[in-house]
N, CA, C and O of each residue as an XYZ file, in Angstrom:
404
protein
N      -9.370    -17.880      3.762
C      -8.310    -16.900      3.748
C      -8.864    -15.529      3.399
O      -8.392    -14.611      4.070
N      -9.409    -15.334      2.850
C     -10.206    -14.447      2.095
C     -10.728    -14.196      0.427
O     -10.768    -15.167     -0.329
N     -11.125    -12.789     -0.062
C     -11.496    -13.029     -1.341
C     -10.521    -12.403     -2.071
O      -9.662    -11.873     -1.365
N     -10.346    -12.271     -3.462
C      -9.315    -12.130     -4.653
C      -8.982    -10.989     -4.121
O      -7.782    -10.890     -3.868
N      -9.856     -9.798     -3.780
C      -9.365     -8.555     -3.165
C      -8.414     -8.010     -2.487
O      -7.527     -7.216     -2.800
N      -8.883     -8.869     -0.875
C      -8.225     -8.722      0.116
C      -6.633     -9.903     -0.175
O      -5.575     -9.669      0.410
N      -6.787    -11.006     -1.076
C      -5.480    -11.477     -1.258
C      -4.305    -10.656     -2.172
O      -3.093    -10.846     -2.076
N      -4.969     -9.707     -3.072
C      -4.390     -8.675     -3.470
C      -3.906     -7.759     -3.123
O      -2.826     -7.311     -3.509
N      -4.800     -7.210     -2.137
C      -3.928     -6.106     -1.405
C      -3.242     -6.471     -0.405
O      -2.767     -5.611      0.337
N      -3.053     -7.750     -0.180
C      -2.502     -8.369      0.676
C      -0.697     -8.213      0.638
O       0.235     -7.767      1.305
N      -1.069     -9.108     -0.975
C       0.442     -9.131     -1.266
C       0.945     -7.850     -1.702
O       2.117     -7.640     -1.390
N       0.300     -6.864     -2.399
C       0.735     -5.447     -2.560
C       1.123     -4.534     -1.400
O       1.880     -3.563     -1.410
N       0.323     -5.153     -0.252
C       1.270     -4.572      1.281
C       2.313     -5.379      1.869
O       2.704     -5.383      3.036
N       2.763     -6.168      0.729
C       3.387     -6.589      1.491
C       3.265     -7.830      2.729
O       4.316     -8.330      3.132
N       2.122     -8.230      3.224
C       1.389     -8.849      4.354
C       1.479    -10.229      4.335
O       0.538    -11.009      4.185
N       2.926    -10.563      4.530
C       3.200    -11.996      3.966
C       2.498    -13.017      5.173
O       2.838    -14.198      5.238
N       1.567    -12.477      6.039
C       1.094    -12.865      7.483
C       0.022    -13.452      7.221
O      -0.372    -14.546      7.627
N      -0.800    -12.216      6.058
C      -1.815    -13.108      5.824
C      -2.135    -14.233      4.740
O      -3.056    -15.049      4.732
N      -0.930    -14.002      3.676
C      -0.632    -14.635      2.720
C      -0.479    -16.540      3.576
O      -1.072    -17.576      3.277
N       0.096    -16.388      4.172
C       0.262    -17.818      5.317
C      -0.365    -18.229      5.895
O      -0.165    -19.340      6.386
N      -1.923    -17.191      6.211
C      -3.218    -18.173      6.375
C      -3.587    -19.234      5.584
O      -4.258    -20.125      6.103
N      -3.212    -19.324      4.187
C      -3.419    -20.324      3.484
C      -3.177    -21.744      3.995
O      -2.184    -22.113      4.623
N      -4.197    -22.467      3.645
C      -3.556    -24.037      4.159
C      -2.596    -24.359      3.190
O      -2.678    -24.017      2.010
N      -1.494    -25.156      3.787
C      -0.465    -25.336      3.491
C       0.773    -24.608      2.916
O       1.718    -24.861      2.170
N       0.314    -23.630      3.603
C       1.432    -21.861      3.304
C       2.263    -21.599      4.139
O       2.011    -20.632      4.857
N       3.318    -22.210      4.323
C       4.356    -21.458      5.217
C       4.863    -20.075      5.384
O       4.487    -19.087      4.753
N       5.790    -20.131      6.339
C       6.456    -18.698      5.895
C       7.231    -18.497      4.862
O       6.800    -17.772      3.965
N       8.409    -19.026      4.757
C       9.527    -19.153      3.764
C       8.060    -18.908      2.389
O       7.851    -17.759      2.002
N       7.328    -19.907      1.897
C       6.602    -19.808      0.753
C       5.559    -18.400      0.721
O       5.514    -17.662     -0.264
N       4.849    -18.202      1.807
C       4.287    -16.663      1.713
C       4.872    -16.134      1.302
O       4.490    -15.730      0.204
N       6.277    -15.665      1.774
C       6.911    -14.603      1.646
C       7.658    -14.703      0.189
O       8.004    -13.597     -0.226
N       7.939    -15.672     -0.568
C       7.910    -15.915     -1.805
C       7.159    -15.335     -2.584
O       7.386    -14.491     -3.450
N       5.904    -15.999     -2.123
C       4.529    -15.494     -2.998
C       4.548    -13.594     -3.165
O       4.498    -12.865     -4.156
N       4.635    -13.340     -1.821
C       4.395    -11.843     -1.871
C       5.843    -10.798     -2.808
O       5.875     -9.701     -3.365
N       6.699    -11.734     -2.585
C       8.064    -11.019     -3.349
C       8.136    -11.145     -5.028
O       8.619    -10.318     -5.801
N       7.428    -12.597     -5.392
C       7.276    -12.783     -6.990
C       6.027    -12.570     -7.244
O       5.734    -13.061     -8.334
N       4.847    -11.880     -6.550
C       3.595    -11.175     -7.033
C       3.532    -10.447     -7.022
O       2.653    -10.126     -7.821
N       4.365     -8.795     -6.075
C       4.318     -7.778     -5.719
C       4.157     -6.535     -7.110
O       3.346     -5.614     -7.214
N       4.933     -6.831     -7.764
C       4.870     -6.167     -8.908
C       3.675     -6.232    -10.110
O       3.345     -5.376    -10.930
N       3.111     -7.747     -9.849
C       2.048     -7.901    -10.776
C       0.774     -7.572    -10.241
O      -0.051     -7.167    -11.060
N       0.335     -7.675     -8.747
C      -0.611     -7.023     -8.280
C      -1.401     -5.465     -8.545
O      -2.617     -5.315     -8.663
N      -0.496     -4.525     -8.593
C      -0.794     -3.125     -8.928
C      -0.671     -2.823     -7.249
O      -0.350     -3.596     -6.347
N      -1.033     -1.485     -7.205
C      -0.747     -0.792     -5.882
C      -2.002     -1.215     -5.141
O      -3.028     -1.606     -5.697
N      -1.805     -1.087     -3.699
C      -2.576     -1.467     -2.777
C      -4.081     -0.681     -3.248
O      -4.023      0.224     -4.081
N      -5.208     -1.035     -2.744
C      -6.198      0.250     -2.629
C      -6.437      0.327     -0.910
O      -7.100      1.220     -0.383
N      -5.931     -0.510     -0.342
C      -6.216      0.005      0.870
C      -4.598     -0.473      1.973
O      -3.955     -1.519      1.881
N      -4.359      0.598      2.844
C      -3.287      0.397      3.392
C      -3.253     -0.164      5.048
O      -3.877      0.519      5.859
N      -2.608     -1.262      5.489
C      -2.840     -2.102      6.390
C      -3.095     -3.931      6.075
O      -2.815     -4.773      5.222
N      -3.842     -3.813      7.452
C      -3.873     -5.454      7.224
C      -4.961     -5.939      6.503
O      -6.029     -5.353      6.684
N      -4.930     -6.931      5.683
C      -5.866     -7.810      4.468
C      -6.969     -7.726      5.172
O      -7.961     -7.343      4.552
N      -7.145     -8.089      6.816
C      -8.315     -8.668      7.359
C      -9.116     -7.509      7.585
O     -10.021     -7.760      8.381
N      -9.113     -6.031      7.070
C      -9.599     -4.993      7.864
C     -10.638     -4.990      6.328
O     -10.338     -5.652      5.335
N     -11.640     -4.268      6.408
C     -12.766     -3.545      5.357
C     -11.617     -3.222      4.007
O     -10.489     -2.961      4.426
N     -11.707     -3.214      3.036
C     -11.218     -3.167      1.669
C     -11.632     -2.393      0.887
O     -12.573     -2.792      0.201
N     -11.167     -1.099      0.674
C     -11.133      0.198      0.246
C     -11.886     -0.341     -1.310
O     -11.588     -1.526     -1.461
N     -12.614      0.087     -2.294
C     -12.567     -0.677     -3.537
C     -11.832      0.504     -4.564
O     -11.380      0.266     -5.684
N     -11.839      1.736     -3.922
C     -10.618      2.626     -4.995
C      -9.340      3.220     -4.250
O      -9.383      2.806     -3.091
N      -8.312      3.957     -4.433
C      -7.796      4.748     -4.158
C      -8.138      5.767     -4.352
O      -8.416      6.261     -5.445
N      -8.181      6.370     -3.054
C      -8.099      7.892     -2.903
C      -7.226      8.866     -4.330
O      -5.999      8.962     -4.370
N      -8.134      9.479     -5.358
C      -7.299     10.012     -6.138
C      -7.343     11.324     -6.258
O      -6.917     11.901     -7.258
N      -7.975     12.053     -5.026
C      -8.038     14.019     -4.998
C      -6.854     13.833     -4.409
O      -6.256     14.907     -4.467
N      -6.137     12.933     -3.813
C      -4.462     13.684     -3.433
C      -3.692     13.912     -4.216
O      -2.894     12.985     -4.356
N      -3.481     14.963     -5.002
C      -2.554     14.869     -5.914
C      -1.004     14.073     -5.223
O      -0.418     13.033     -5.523
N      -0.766     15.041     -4.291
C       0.136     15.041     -3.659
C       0.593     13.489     -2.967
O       1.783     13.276     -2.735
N      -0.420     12.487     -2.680
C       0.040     11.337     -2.815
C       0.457      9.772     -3.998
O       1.023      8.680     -4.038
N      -0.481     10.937     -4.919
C       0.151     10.600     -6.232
C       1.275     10.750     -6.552
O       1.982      9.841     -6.986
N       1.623     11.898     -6.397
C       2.785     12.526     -6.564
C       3.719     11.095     -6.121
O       4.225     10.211     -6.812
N       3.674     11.353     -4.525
C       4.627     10.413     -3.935
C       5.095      9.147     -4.618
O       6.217      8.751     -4.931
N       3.876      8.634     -4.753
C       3.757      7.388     -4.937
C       4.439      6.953     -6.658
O       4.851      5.824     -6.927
N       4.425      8.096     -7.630
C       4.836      7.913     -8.939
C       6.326      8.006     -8.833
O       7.097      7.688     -9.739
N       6.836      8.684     -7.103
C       8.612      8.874     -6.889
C       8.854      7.441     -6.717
O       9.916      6.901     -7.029
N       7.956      6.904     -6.267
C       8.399      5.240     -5.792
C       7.964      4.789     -4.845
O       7.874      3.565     -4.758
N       7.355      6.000     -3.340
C       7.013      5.784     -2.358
C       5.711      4.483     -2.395
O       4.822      4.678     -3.224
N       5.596      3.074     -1.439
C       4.495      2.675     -1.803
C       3.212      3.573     -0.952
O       3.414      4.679     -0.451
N       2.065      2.952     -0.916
C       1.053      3.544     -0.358
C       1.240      3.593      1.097
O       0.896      4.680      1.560
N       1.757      2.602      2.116
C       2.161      2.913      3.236
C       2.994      4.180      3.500
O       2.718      4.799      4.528
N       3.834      4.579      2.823
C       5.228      5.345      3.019
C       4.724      6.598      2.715
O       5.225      7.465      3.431
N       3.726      7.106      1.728
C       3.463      8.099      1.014
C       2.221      8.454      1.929
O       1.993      9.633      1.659
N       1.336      8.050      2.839
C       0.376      8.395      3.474
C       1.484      8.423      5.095
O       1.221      9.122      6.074
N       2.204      7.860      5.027
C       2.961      8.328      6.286
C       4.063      9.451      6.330
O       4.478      9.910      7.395
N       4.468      9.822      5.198
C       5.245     11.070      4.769
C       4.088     12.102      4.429
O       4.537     13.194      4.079
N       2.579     12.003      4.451
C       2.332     12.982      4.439
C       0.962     13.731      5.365
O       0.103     14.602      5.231
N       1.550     12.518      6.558
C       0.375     12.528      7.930
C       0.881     14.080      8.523
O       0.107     14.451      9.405
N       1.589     14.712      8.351
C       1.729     15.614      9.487
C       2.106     16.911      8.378
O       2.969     17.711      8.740
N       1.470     17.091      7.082
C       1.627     18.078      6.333
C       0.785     18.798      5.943
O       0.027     18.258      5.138
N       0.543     19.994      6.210
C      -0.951     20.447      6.093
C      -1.457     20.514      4.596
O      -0.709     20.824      3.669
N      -3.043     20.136      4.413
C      -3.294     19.798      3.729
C      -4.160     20.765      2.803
O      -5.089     20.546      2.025
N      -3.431     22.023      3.229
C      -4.250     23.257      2.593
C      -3.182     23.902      1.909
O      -3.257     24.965      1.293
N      -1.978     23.032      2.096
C      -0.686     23.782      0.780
C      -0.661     23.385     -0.336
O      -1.182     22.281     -0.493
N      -0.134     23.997     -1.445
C      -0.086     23.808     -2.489
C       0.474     22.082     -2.884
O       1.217     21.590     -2.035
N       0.202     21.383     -3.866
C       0.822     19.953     -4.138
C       1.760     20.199     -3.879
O       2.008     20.023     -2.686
N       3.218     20.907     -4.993
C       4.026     21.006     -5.266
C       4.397     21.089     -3.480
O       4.928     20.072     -3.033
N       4.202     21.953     -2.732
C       4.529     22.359     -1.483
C       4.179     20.826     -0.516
O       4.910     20.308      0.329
N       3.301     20.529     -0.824
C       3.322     19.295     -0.028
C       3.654     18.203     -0.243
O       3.441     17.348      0.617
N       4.245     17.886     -1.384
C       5.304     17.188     -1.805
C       6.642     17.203     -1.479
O       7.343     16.206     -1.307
N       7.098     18.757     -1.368
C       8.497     18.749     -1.178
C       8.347     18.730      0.605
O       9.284     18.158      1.163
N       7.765     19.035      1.096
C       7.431     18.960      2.750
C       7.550     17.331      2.900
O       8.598     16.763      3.208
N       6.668     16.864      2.709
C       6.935     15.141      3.058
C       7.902     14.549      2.690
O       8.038     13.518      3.348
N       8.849     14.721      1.766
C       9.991     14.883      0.931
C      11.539     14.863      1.933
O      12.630     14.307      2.059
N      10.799     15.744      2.385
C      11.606     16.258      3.979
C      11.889     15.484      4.873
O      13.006     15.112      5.234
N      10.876     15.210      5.268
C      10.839     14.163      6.194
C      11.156     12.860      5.782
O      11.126     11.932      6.591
């Protein structure tokens, strides 16, 4: 299935797909797993699918996706609210811009 890592950021994305590679893992039970682990995992470090290369930190010069992410946004939502915001404005400014959207 993979290693402690990639099963971590697995369930922190959410990725109840790969969570069900497990032998003897259904769906109904993946998706269990990922709903009563989600919170104990910590935030993703890498965003996408388990099976791709595995970030070992988060990106932390974004303020501004910090930002997001301390509103509630997870790491998917907060790198997609702030794909199309230029990245030479102020935090505060690029916060309330993705905000927007």
């Amino acid at each position: 299935m993979g290693d402690a890592e990639q099963v971590r950021n697995a369930i922190a994305n959410a990725d109840s797909g790969f969570v069900q590679k497990a032998a003897g893992v259904g769906k109904i039970t993946a998706e269990r797993v990922v709903v009563d682990l989600s919170d104990k995992v910590g935030l993703p470090t890498h965003y996408g699918r388990a099976d791709t290369p595995v970030q070992t930190e988060l990106n932390t010069s974004d303020e501004a996706l910090e930002a997001l992410m301390a509103l509630g946004y997870t790491l998917a939502d907060a790198t997609k609210a702030l794909e199309n915001v230029d990245v030479n404005l102020p935090t505060a400014q690029r916060v309330t811009e993705a905000l927007k959207r």
